[in-house]
C-alpha positions as CSV (number, residue, x, y, z in Angstrom):
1,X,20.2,-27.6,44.4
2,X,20.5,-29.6,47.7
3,X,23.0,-29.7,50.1
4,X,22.7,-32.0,52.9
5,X,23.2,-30.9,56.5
6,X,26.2,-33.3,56.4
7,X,28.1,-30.7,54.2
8,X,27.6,-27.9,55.8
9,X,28.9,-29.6,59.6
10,X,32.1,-30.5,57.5
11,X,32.2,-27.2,56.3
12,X,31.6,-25.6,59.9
13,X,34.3,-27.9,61.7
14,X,36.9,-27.4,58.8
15,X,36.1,-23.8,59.7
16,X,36.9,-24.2,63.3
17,X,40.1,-26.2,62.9
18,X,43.6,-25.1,63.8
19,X,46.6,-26.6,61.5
20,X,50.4,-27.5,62.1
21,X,52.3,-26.1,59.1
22,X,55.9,-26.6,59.7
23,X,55.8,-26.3,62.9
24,X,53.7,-23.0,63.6
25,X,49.6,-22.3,64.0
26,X,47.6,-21.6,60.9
27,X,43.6,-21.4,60.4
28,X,41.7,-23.1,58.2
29,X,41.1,-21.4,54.3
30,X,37.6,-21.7,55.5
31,X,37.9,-20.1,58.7
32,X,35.5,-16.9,59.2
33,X,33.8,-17.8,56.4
34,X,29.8,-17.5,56.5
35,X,27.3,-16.9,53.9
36,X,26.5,-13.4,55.3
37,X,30.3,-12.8,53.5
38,X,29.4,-14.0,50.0
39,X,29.1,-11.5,47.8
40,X,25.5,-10.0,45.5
41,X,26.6,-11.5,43.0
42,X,27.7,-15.3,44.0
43,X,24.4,-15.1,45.9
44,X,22.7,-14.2,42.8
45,X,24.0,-17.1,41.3
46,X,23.3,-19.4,43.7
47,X,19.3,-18.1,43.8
48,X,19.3,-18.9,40.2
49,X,19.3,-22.6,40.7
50,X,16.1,-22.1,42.9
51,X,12.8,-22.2,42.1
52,X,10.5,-18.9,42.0
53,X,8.4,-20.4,45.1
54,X,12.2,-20.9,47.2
55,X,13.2,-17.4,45.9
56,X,10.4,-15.8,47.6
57,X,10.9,-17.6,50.8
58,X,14.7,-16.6,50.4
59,X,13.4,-13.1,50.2
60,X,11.8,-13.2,54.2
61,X,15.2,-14.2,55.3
62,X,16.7,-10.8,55.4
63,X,16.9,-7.4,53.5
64,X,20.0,-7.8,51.8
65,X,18.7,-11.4,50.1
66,X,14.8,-9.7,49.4
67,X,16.8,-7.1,47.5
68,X,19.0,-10.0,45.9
69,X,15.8,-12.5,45.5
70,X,14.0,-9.5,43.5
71,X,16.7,-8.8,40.7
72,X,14.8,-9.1,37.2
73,X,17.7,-11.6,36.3
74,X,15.7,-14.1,38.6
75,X,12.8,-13.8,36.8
76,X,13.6,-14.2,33.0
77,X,11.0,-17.4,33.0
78,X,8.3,-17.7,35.0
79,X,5.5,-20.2,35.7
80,X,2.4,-18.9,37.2
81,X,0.9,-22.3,36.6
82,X,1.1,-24.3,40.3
83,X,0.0,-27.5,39.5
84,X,2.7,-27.9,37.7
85,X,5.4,-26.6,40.4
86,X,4.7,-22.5,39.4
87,X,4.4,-19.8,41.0
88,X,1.0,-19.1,42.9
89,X,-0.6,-15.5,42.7
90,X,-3.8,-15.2,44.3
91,X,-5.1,-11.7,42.6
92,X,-5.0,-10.3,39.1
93,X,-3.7,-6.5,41.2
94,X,-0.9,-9.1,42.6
95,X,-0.2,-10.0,39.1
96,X,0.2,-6.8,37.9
97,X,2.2,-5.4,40.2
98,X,4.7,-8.1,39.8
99,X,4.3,-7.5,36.0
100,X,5.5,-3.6,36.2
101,X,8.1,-4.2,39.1
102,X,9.6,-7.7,38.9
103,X,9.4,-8.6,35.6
104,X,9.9,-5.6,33.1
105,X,11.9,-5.7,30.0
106,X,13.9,-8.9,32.0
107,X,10.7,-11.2,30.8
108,X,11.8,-13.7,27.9
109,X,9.1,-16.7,28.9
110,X,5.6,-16.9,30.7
111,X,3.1,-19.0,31.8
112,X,-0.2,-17.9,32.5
113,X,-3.5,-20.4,34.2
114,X,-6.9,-19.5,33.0
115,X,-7.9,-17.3,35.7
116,X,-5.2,-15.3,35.0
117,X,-5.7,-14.8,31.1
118,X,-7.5,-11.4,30.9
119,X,-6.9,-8.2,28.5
120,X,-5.8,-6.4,31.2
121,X,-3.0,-8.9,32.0
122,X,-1.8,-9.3,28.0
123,X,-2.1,-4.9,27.7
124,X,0.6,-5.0,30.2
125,X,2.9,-7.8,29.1
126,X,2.6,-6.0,26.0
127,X,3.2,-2.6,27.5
128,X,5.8,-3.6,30.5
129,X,7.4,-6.5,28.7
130,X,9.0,-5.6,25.5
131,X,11.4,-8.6,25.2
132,X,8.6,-11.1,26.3
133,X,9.0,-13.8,22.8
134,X,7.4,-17.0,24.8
135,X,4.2,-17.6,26.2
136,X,2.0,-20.3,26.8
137,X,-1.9,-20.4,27.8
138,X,-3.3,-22.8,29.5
139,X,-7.3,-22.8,28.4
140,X,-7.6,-26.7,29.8
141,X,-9.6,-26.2,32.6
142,X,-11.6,-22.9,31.4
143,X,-15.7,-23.3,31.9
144,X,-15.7,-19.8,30.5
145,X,-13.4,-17.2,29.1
146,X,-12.7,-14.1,30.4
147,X,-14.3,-10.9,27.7
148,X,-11.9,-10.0,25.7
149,X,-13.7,-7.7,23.5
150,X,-11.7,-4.5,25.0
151,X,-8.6,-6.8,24.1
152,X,-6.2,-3.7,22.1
153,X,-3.0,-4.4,22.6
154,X,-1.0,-8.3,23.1
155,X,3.2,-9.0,22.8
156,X,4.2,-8.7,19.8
157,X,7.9,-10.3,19.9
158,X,6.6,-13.5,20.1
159,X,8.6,-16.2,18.5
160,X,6.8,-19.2,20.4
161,X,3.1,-19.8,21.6
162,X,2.0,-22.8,23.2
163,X,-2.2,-22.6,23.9
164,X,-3.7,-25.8,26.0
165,X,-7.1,-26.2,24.4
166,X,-10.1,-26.7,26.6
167,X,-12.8,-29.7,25.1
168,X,-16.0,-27.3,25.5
169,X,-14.5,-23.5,25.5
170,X,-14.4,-22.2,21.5
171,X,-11.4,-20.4,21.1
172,X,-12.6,-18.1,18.2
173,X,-13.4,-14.6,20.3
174,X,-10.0,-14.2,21.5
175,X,-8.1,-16.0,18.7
176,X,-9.9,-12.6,16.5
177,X,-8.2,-10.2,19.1
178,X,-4.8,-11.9,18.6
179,X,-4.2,-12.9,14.8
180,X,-2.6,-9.3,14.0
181,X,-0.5,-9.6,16.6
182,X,1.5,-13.4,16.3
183,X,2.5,-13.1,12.6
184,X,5.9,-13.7,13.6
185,X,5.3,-16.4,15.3
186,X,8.4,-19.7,14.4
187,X,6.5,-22.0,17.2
188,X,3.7,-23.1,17.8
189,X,2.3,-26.0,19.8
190,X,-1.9,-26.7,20.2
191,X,-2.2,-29.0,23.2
192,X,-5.8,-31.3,23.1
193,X,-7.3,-33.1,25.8
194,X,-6.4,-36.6,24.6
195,X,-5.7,-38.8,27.9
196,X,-5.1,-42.7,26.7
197,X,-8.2,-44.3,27.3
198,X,-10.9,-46.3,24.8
199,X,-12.3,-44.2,22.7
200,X,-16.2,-43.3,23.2
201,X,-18.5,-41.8,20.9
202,X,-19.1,-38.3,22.0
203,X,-19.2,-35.0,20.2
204,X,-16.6,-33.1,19.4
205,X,-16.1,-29.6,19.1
206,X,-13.8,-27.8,16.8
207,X,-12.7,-25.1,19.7
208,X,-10.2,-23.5,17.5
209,X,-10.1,-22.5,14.2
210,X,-6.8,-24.2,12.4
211,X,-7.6,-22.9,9.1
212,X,-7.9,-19.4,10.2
213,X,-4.6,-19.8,12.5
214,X,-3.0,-20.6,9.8
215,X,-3.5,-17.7,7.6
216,X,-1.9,-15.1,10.9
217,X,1.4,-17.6,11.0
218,X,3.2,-17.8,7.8
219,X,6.4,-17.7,9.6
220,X,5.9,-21.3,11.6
221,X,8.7,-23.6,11.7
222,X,7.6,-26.0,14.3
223,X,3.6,-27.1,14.4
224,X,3.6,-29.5,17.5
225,X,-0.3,-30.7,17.2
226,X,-0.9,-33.0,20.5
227,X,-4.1,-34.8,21.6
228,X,-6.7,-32.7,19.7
229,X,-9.6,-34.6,18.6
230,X,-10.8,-32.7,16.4
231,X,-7.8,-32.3,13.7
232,X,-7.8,-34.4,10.5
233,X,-5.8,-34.1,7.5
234,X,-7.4,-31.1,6.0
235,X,-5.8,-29.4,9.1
236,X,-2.5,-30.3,7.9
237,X,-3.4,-29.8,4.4
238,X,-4.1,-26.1,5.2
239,X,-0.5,-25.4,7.1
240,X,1.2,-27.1,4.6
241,X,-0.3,-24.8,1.8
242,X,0.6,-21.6,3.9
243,X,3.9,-22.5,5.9
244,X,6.7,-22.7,3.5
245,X,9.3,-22.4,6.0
246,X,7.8,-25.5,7.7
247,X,10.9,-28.2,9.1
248,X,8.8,-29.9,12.3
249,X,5.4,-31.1,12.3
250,X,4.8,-33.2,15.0
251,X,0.9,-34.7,15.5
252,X,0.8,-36.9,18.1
253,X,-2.3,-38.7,19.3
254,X,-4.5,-36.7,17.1
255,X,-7.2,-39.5,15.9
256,X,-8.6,-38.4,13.2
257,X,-5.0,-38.1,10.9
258,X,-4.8,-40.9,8.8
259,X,-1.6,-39.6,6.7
260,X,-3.5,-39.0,3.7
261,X,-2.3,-35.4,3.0
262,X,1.3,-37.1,3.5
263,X,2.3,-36.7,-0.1
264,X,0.9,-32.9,-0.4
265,X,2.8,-31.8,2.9
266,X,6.3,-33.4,1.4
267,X,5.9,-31.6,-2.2
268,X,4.9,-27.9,-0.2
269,X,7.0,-28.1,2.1
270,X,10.3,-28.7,0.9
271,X,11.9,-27.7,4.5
272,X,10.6,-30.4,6.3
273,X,12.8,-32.2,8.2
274,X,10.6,-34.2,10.8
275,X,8.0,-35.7,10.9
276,X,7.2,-36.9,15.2
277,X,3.7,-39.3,15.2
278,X,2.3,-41.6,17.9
279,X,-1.2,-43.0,17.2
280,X,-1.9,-46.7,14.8
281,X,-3.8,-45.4,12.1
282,X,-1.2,-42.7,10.9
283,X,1.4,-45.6,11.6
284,X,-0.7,-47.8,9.0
């Protein structure tokens, strides 16, 4: 929220102006008044309208605001992702300090980059987060995954989960870890690579297993499927025969839909509601 230096110079001369009322002296309502008289908690509302990277640099300014710029109430959703205007943290020790003494039970909604994506990082969110219910993962740039085979523990309150799909990375090894863990999951969005450009003739990898995904999330009530080359109608055959609370299925700029599983997702899924499509040949 910007305020230009105009406003505050009205604000500092109304501050230093002496009125006529009836005759006698009287100050300005504004007179005396400087941030440094605000109270925690209209500062605390004020920080809210910041982002995480101005919060911090709030928090140099002086003790008071560092304590103020630290309150968990600040950090209820956080993006660690900073191309995308998130917070940068430049260690996976950074990470989980801020995990145990920033975030906490306060932690509703999380984005994590690729680098930052280990079984150390999900133990604690699990452990340190209980009321954690959205995440998204951001796989899209991954060469390699992290090992996840000492993977034991991952949030379990998780009502939405967004993954961003890398083109060459297969999901499967850490997708294994997780399944017992997202039954009770209502949202769920898979996010391709698809950039609009002429298509080439190049192979394509099926880095996540749908049909298996399907199977952990009976619960789903919103599939978002965006720019993932690799899905075709049996992929919406198969959540259509195990989502029976289904009422959004959105499958934009996936290629290889043509809509003719159409008529079996309508008689399954008698909650459906809406139906979001971009691409020609699901059109025809």
């Amino acid at each position: 929220m910007d305020v230009s230096p105009d406003v505050w110079g009205q604000l500092a001369l109304e501050a230093s102006q002496v009125y006529l009322t009836d005759g006698t002296a009287a100050k300005s309502p504004f007179a005396g008044t400087t941030i440094e008289k605000l109270p925690d908690k209209v500062l605390l509302h004020i920080f809210s309208y910041l982002t995480h990277k101005e919060i911090c640099r709030m928090a140099r300014v002086c003790k008071r605001w560092r304590m103020i710029a630290y309150d968990t109430k600040l950090w209820k959703n956080v993006s660690l992702r900073p191309e995308i205007s998130g917070l940068h943290v430049g260690s996976l020790e950074s990470l989980l300090a801020l995990i145990s003494i920033r975030f906490g039970p306060s932690l509703r909604y999380i984005e994590l980059p690729i680098e930052l994506i280990t079984h150390t990082v999900l133990h604690e969110l699990a452990n340190k987060c209980p009321n954690l219910t959205h995440m998204l993962l951001d796989f899209s740039t991954a060469m390699q995954l992290h090992d996840f085979s000492e993977l034991q523990a991952f949030p379990t309150k998780l009502r939405y989960l967004c993954i961003c799909l890398s083109e060459v990375i297969f999901m499967e090894g850490f997708m294994r870890k997780i399944y017992n863990f997202i039954n009770g999951l209502e949202i769920l969005h898979l996010i391709g690579t698809y950039e609009k450009i002429e298509e080439e003739e190049e192979e394509i990898y099926e880095v996540i297993n749908v049909h298996r995904l399907k199977s952990a999330t009976p619960n789903l009530r919103v599939i978002n499927l965006y720019g993932i080359n690799f899905v075709d109608d049996s992929h919406i055959d198969a959540f259509s025969s195990n989502c029976i609370q289904l009422e959004c299925l959105a499958v934009n700029y996936c290629a290889k839909v043509t809509g003719s599983t159409l008529k079996t997702l309508f008689q399954r899924s008698r909650r459906l509601k809406c139906l979001p499509y971009e691409w020609d040949k699901f059109a025809q």
